[in-house]
C-alpha positions in Angstrom: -17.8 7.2 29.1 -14.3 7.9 27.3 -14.1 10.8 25.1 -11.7 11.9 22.6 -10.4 14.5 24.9 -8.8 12.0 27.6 -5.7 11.2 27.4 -5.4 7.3 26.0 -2.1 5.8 25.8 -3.0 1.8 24.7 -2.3 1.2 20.8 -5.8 2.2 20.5 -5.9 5.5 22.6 -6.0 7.9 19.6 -9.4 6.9 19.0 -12.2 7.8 21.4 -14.6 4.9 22.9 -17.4 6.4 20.2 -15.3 5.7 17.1 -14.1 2.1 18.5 -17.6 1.1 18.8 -18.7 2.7 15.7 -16.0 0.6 13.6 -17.1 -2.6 15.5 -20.6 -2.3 15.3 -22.2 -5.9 14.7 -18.7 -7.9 15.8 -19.4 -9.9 19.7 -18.7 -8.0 22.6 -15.9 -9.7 23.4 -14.0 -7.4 20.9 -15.5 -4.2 21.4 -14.6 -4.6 25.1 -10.8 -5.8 24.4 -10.3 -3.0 22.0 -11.7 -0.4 24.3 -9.2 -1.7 26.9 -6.7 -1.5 23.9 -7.1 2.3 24.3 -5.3 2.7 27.9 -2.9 -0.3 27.6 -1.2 -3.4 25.7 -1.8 -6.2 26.8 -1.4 -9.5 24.9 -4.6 -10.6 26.3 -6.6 -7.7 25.2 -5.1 -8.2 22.2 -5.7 -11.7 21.8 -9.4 -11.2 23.1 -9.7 -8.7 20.3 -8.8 -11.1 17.8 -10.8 -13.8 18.9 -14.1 -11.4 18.9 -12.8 -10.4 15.4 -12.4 -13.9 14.2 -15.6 -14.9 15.4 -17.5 -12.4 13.5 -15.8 -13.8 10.2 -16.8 -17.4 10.8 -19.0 -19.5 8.6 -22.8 -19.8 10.2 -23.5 -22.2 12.9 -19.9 -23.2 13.7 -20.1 -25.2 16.6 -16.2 -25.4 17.2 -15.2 -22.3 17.9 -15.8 -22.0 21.4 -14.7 -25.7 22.1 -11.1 -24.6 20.3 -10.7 -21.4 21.9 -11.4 -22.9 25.7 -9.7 -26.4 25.2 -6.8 -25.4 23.3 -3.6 -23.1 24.1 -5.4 -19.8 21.7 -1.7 -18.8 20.6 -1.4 -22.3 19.1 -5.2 -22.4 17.1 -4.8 -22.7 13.8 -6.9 -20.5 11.8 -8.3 -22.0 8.9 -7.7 -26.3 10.1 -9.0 -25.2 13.9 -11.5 -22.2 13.1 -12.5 -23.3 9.4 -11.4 -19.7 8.0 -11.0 -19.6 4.4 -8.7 -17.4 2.7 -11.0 -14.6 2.4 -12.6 -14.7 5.4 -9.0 -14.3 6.7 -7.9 -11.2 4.6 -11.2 -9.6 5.5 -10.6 -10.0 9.5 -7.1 -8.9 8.8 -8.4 -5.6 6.8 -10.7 -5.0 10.0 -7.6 -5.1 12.2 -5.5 -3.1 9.9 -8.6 -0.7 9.7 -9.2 -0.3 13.4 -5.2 -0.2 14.6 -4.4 2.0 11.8 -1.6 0.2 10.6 -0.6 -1.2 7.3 -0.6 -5.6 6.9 0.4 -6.7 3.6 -0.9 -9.4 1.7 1.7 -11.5 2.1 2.3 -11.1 5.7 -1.5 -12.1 6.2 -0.8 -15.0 4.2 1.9 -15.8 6.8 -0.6 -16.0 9.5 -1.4 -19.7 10.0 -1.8 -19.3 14.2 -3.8 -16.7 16.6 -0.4 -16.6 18.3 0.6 -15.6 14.4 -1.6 -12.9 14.0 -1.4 -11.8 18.1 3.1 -11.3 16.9 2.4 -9.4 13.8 0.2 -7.1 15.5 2.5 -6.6 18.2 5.8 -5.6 16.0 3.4 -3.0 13.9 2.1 -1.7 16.8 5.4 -1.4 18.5 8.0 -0.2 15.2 7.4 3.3 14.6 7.9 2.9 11.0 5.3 0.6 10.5 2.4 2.7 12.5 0.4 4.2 9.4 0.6 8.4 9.1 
């Protein structure tokens, strides 16, 4: 198992396997696994996996469409609240858990920019790679 003395170089690798874990506790596997991946690499799929375990946790009970819109649609173009039935605050809340576990800072009103995955997967990816946007 990953410790925090191995070197990491991923978006998440300043935060041993432990802590990632620890921080998802109770969110599906899907995104525990994508964001320990997240540690050595980028990948827009890890990414994207990441969010979609993330999401998933947010959604309402017994929503039935969420696996039908992530595996018959294009994810990048799912919409989050007309496709995944997201409210406003579920969305701010799965948007604090990613600002929370990357360590960098989303403002309110880029998350109320996000309308798509493929949104949320392009804001993630220019904080994670400007320098002056990576929280100190």
């Amino acid at each position: 198992m990953a410790t925090a003395m191995q070197a990491a170089t991923g978006p998440l690798g300043n935060q041993s396997a432990e802590e990632i874990e620890y921080q998802l506790r109770g969110f599906p596997d899907s995104a525990i696994s994508s964001a320990l991946e997240l540690r050595s690499t980028f990948s827009t799929k890890a990414l994207e996996d990441c969010l979609h375990g993330i999401l998933r946790f947010y959604l309402p009970e017994g929503d039935q469409n969420f696996e039908c819109n992530f595996e018959c649609n294009d994810t990048g173009k799912i919409r989050i609240k007309e496709d995944l039935g997201l409210d406003s605050l579920s969305i701010a809340e799965s948007m604090f858990k990613i600002e929370e576990l990357f360590n960098i800072p989303i403002e309110y009103g880029e998350i109320a920019e996000v309308e798509t995955i493929a949104d949320a997967s392009r804001l993630l990816t220019t904080k994670m790679t400007t320098p002056e946007s990576v929280a100190g």
